[in-house]
N, C-alpha and C positions, 0 to 999 in steps of 0.2 A: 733495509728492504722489508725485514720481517716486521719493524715497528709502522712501518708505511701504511701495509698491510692492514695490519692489525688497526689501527686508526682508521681508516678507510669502511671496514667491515662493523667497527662501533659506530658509526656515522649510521648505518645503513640500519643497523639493528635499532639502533633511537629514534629514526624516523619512522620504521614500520611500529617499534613502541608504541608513541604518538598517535599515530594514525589508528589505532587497534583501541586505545583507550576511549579516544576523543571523537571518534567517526563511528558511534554505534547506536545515532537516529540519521533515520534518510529524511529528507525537507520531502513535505506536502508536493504534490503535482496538481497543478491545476487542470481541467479538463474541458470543463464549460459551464457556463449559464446561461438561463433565462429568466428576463425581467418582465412582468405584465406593465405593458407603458398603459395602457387604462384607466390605471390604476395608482394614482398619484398624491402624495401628502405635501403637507410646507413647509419647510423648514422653521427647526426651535417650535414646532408645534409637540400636542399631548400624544399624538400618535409616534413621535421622532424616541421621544424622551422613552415610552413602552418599547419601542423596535430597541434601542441600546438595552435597555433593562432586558429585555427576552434574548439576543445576542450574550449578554454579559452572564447571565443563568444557564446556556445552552454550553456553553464554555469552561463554567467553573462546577457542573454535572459530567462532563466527557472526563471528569479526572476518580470517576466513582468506581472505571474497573467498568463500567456497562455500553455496551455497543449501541444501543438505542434512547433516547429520551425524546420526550417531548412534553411541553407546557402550555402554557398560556397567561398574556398579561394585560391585566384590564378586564374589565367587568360588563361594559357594555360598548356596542358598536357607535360610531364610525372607528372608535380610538383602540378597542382590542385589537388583540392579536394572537397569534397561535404559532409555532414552531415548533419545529425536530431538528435532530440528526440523527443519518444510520451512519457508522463504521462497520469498516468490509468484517467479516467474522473471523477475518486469521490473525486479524490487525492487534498490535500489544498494547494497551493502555496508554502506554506514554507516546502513541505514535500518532493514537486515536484522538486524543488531548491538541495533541499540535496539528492535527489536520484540522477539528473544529473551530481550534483557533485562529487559525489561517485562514478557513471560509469567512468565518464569522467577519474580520476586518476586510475581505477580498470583495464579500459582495457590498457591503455598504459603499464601496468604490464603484462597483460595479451597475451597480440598480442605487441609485444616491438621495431618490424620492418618491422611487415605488412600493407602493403596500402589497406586493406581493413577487415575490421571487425566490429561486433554486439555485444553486451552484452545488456543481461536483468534482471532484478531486480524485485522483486514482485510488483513494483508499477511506473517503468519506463522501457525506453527503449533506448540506443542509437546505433546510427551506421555511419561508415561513408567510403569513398570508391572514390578511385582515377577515375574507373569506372562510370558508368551508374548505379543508385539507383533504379532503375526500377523494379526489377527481387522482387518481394514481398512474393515466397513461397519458396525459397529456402536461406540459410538451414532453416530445422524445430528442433525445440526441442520438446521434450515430455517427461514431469515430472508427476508423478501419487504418490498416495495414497497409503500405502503398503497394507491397510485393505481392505477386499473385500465385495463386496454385497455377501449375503444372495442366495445360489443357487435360493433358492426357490424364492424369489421376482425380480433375474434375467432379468425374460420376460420384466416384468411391469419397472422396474426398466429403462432398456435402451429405453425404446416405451417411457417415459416420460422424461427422459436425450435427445434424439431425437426430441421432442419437444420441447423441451424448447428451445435448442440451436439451431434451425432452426428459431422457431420463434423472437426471441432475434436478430440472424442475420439480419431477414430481417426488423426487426424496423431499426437496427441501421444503415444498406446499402442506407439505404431510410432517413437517419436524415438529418439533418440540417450538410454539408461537414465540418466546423469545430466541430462537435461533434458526431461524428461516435461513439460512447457508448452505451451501453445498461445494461443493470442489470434486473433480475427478479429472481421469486423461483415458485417454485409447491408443493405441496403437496405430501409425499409420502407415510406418515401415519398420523395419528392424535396426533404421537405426532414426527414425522420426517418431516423434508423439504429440497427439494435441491434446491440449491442456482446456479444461473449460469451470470455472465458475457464475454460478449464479445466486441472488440475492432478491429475497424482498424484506420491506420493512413487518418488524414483530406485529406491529398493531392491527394487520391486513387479516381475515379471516382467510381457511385454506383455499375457499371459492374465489377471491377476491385476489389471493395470491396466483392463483390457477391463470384466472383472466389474464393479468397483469405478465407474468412469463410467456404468456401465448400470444400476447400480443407484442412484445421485444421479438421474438424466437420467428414469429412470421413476418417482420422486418429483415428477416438476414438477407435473405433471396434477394429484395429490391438495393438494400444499400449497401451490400459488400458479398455480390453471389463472386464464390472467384479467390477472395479474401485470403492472405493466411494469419489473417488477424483482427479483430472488430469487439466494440463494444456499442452494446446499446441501451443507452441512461435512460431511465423515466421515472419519474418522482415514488411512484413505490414498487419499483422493483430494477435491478439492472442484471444485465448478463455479458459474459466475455470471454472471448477464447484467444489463444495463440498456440503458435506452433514450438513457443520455449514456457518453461516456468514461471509463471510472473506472482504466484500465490504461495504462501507457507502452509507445508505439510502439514496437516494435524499427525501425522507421523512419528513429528520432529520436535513438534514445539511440548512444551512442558509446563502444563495448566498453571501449578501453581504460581509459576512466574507471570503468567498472564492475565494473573487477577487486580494485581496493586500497580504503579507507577515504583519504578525504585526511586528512592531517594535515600541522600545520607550514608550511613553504612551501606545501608542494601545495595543503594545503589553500587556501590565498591565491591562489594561482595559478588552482584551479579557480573560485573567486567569484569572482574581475577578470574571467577571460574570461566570465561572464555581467554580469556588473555596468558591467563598462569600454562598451561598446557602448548602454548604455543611459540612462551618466552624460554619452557625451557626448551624445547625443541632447537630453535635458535642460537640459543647458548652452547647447545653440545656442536651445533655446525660450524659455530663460529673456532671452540676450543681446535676443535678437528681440522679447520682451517688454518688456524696459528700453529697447531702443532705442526703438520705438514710442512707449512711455511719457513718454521722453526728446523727442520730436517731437511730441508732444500739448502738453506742459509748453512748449516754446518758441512753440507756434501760440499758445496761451492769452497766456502773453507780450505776443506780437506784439500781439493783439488788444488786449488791455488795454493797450499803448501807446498804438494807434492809437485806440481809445476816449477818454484823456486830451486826446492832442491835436488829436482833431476836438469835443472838449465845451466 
């Protein structure tokens, strides 16, 4: 019984192992696109061969530790082009890398011959355009929450969604231009919070960032007044809130981990320090299980001794 046990509870222990090792990137989320159909190239053309070359550069830059880039390939029009990406600002390096890389092959799927297109991801962003990258509020997306507030906490509800994401704006307008980010929450009961981040890309001046969150933030009312949950994408700047956590504390997280991709050792090094703390926890549960186990199996023992020789 006790080795039963005991087998049973190694089983259990080497699969959370596993899992703790090996499950410590989440996969990209897709969220949406748009493609300029206008706006059209031909296949195996000068402009195809630049759009891979600019995707392939956009890609093998998100692995440098920085949450924004942008370039340019080709020298003169029709066949130039221009691209970026932004990563959310709590996002890790190696998280930032596989969301660029995911957009990067997601849109050519997606927009297959257009010179000019966006896709976004829960935690990146890319776009790129034969054009002038200028234009920061057009197209917008608007994704929401299908559950609603509470008629009755309605008032309060959007007077405090209004603030928050007003004032979030204008910390992040006002940051430091390579980290236009923000994150906060408020309180909305004593045992609710809303949660709300906002982002524009580094390259936007504070004016320009200004514009751009006031025009997401006076989108709320029409596309998700009600909402306990909504984002609204637009090529230079996004905003989003919920009623649970969806963003990592700057709190919590620990810069210098955030600046390189681990690999190799590091990367072993950085799972042990979350793994090692939690294997031995497990181990002493496991011991205290067997032992226990271990002194159940000897009482039964006893007992059924003492049974024989009082029958």
């Amino acid at each position: 019984m006790a080795a039963s046990g005991f087998r049973v509870i190694s089983s259990v222990f080497f699969f959370l192992f596993r899992f703790l090792l090996f499950s410590t990137e989440a996969v990209p989320v897709y969220s949406s696109h748009y493609c300029t159909d206008s706006l059209k190239f031909e296949p195996n053309s000068t402009f195809q061969t630049n759009l891979n070359l600019l995707l392939s550069s956009l890609t093998s830059n998100a692995t440098e530790g920085s949450h924004f880039y942008r370039t340019r390939v080709g020298s003169a029009a029709p066949n130039s082009i221009t691209g970026l990406f932004l990563c959310r600002g709590d996002t890790l390096s190696a998280a930032c890398h596989d969301c660029v890389a995911a957009a990067a092959t997601e849109i050519k799927q997606k927009c297959p011959v257009e010179r000019e297109a966006i896709i976004w991801y829960d935690i990146c962003m890319l776009r790129y355009s034969n054009q002038s990258i200028l234009n920061n509020i057009v197209p917008g997306v608007d994704l929401f929450n299908a559950k609603n507030v509470s008629v009755k906490e309605l008032g309060r509800f959007n007077k405090l969604l209004a603030n928050l994401l007003n004032g979030l704006a204008s910390k992040a307008e006002n940051s430091m231009e390579d980290n236009r980010f923000a994150t906060g929450e408020v309180n909305l009961t004593s045992r609710e919070t809303l949660y709300g981040l906002v982002q524009c890309t580094p390259e936007l001046s504070s004016f320009y960032c200004k514009m751009c969150f006031s025009s997401a933030i006076a989108s709320v009312p029409n596309c998700c007044d009600g909402k306990q949950g909504a984002r609204v994408l637009l090529p230079g700047c996004n905003i989003r809130y919920e009623v649970y956590p969806f963003y990592n504390s700057t709190k919590s997280l620990n810069p210098p981990v955030l600046q390189s991709r681990p690999s190799g050792r590091n990367h072993v090094e950085v799972v042990l320090a979350f793994v090692i703390p939690i294997v031995g926890a497990m181990v002493l549960f496991t011991f205290g299980i067997c032992s226990a186990m271990g002194k159940q199996a000897r009482d039964v023992i006893q007992l059924w001794k003492k049974t024989v020789i009082y029958s």
